[in-house]
KOLTIVEX-193737 format. One record per residue (C-alpha): x, y, z; residue number from 1. Coordinates in steps of 0.5 Angstrom, whole numbers, plus 500, padded with zeros to 3 digits. Each point is the difference from the previous one (the first is absolute). Layout:
N
<<X,Y,Z>,NUM>;
...
END
This chain:
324
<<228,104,547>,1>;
<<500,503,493>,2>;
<<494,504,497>,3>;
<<498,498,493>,4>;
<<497,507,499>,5>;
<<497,497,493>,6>;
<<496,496,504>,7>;
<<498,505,505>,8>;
<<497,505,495>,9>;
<<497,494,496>,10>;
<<497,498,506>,11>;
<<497,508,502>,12>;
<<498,501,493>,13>;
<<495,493,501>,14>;
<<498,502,507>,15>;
<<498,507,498>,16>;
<<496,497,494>,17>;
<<496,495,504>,18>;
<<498,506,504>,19>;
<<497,503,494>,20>;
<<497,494,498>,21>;
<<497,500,507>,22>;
<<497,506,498>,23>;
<<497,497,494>,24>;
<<498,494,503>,25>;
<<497,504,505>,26>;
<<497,505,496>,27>;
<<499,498,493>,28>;
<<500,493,499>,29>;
<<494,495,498>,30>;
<<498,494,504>,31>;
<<503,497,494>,32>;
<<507,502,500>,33>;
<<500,498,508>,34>;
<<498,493,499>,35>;
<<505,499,495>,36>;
<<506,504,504>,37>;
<<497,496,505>,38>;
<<500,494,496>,39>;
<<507,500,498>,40>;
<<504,501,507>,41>;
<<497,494,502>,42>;
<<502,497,493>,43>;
<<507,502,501>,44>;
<<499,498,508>,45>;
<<499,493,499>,46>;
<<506,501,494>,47>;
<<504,501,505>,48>;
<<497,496,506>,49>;
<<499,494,496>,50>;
<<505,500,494>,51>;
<<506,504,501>,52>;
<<499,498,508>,53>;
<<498,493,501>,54>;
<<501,497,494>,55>;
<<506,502,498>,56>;
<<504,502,506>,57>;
<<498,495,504>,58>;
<<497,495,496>,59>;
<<495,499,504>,60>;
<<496,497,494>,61>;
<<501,498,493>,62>;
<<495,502,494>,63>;
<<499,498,493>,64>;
<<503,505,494>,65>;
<<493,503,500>,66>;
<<500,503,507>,67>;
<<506,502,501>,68>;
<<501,504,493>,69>;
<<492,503,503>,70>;
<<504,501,507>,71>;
<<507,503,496>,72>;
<<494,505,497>,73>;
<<497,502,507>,74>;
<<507,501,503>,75>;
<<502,504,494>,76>;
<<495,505,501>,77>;
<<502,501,508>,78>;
<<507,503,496>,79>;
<<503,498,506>,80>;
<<506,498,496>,81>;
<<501,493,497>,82>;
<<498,494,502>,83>;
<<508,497,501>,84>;
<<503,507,503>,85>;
<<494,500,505>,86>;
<<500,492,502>,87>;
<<506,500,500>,88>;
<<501,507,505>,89>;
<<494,496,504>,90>;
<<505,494,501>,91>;
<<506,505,503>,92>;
<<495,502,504>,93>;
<<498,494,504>,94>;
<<507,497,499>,95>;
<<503,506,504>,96>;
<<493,503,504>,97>;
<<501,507,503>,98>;
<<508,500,500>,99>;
<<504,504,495>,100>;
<<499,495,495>,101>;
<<493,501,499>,102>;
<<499,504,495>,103>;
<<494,504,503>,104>;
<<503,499,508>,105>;
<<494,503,504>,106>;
<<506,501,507>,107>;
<<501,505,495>,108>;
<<494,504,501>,109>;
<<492,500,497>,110>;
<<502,505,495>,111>;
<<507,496,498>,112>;
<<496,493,499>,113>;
<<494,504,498>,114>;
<<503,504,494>,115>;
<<506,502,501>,116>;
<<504,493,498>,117>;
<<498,503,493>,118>;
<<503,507,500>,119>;
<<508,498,503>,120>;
<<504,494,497>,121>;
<<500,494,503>,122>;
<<503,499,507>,123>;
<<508,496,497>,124>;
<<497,494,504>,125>;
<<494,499,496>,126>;
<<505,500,494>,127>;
<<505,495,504>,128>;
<<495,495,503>,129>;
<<495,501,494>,130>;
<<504,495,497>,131>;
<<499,495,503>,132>;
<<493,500,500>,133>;
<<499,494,493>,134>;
<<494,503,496>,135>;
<<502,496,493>,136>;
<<494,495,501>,137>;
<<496,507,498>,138>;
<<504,501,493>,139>;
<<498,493,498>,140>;
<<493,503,499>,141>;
<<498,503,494>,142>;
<<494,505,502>,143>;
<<505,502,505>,144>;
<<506,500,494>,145>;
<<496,504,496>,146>;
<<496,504,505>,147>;
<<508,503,501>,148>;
<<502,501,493>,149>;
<<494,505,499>,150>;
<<499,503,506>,151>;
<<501,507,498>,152>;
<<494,499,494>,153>;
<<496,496,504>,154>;
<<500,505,505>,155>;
<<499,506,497>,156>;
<<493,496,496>,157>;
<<498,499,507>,158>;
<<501,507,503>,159>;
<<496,503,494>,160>;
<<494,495,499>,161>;
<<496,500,506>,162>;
<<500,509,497>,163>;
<<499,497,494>,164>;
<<494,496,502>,165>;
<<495,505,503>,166>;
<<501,505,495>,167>;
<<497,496,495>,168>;
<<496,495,502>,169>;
<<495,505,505>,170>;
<<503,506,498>,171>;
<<504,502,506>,172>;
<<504,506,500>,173>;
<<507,498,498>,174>;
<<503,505,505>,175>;
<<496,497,506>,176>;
<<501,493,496>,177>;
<<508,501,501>,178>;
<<499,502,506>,179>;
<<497,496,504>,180>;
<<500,494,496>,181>;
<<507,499,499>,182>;
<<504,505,504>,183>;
<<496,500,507>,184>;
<<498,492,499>,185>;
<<508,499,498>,186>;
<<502,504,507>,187>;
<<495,497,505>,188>;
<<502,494,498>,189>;
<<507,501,501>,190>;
<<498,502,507>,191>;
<<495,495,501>,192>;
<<507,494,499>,193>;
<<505,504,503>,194>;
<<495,500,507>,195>;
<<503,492,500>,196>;
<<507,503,501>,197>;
<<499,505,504>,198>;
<<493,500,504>,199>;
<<501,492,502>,200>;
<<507,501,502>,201>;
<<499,505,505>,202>;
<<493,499,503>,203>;
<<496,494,502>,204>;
<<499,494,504>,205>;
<<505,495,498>,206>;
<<496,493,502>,207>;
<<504,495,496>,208>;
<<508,502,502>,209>;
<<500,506,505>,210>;
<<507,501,498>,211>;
<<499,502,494>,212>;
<<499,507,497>,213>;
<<494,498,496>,214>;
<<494,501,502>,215>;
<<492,498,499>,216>;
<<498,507,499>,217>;
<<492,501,498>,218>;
<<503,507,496>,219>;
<<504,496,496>,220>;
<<496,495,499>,221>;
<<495,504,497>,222>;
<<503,503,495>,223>;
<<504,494,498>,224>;
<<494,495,499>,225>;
<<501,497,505>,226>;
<<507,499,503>,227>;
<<501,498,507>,228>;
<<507,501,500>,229>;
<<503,498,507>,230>;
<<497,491,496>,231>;
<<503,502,494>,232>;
<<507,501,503>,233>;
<<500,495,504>,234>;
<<496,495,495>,235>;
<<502,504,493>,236>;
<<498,493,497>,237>;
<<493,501,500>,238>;
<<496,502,495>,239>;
<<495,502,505>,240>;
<<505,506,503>,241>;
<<495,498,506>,242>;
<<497,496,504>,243>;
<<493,500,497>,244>;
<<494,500,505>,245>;
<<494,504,503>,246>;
<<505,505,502>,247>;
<<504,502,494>,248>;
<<499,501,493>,249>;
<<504,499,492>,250>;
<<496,503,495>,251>;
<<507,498,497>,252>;
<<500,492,502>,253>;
<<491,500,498>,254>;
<<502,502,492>,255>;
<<506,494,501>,256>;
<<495,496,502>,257>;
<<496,501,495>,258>;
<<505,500,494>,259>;
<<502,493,504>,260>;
<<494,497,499>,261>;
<<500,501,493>,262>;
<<506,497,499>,263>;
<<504,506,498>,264>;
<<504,499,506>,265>;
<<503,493,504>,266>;
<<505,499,505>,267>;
<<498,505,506>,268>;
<<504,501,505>,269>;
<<497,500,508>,270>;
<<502,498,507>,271>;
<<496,496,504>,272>;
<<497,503,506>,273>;
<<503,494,505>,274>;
<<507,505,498>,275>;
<<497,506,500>,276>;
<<498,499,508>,277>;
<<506,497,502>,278>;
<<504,506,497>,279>;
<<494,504,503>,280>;
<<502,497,507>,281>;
<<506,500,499>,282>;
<<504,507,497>,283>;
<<492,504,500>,284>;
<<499,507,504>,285>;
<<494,497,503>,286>;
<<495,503,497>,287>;
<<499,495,495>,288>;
<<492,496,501>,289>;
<<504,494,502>,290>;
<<505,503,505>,291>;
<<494,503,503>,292>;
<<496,493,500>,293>;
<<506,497,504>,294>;
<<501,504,506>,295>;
<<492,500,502>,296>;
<<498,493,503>,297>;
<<499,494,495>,298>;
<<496,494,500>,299>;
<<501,495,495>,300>;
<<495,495,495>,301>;
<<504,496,496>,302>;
<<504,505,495>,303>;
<<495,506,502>,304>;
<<502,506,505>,305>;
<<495,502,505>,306>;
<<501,507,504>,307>;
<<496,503,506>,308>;
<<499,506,497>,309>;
<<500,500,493>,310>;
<<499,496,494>,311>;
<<506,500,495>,312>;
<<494,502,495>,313>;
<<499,507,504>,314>;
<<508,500,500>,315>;
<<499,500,493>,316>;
<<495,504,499>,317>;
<<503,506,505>,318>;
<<508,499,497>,319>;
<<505,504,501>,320>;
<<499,507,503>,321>;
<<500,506,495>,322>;
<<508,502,498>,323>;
<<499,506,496>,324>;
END
């Protein structure tokens, strides 16, 4: 493994700075300061959640010019790299999932999958195999196109914006408006993506395919606006990135919604839950409400199951146990 010592001081120096501006979020920030940071983590969350992640990598939907140079936008400010580089290391990941071919392969350990894949060289079969993975249909959109031939401008405004803001509209401090808005914000939400690759690879409950590392994780979930990564893996295609009920939540998959019903996105993507259940039963942990549900005594009227125990609303309701 080859250490790529640019990156690594890179990276410290950024780490070192978010303390400081935990410091002053802490210290010396107004309230204004942190509903903007705040506002836009989750700006730049559902950029990359729903653009660069279920827009672009899976095409779980499509949406009209506007939308996606709003969502380009939204993605830009993560600074998570260019939409091309990121979906298409994203399709790597899922073509060769936890093998050497995966650009942040999590049988390499937390810290490898976490960050560490950004501070050494790829892997030679990340490369090789990478190859084979076709992501021209992204290049044929011109807000990706452009996005891509301006990223370095367009990510430098976006760094120095949401410091520019506070400073002159409310009167913030733009040391603390730096720090805190730009640098820390910056840096959480890295971690905040990165929990996806480490955290739901290692720990959590696998009800859709026990054979697969992903996992449904409350901790990655949270951080992720909703991701439930053990579905996402098996049914990828899914806008949802969930089975939505009364047991788990996308903030993500609500705004979606939201933006569908205006008309600025069409096409979406999901699985039916009669596909669902039968992966469920068929390659699930059986920790999955619909596992539970089969091994207890049923009843039958008509298509509606019955259990001696529990109705499947207080499945629902009590959903799966607390993975972290």
């Amino acid at each position: 493994m080859e250490i790529i010592w640019r990156n690594v001081l890179v990276f410290i120096g950024l780490h070192v700075a978010a303390l400081y501006g935990l410091l002053l979020l802490l210290t010396a920030a107004k309230v204004a300061t942190l509903v903007w940071a705040y506002y836009l983590f989750i700006v730049g969350g559902f950029g990359i959640a729903a653009g660069a992640h279920k827009l672009w990598s899976h095409r779980s939907f499509k949406a009209i010019l506007p939308f996606r140079i709003l969502i380009a936008v939204a993605q830009t400010i993560a600074l998570q790299d260019d939409i091309y580089q990121w979906s298409r290391d994203h399709r790597v990941h899922h073509k060769f999932s936890d093998t050497d071919a995966d650009p942040y392969n999590s049988r390499r350990g937390f810290f490898f999958s976490h960050v560490g894949w950004l501070l050494c060289k790829k892997h030679p079969e990340v490369i090789r195999r990478g190859k084979t993975v076709d992501a021209s249909d992204l290049l044929q959109d011109p807000v990706v196109v452009y996005q891509r031939k301006y990223y370095v401008p367009l990510a430098l405004v976006c760094f120095a914006l949401p410091a520019i803001v506070p400073w002159y509209f409310w009167g913030e401090s733009f040391k603390t408006a730096f720090f805190v808005a730009s640098v820390f914000r910056y840096v959480f939400t890295l971690h905040a993506t990165w929990l996806t690759n480490s955290a739901a690879h290692i720990w959590g409950y696998h009800p859709y395919d026990k054979q697969m590392k992903p996992s449904d994780s409350r901790l990655a979930a949270s951080f992720s606006l909703g991701e439930w990564h053990n579905y996402h893996h098996v049914f990828p295609g899914d806008y949802r990135v969930a089975e939505l009920g009364s047991w788990r939540m996308s903030a993500t998959v609500v705004v979606i919604d939201l933006f569908a019903w205006m008309g600025l996105i069409y096409d979406l993507k999901t699985v039916s839950p009669k596909i669902v259940r039968s992966r469920v039963l068929r390659t699930g942990d059986g920790t999955h409400p619909y596992a539970l549900m089969e091994n207890c005594p049923l009843t039958y009227s008509g298509d509606i199951a019955k259990t001696n125990t529990m109705s499947m609303a207080k499945f629902l309701k009590a959903g799966l146990p607390n993975n972290n």
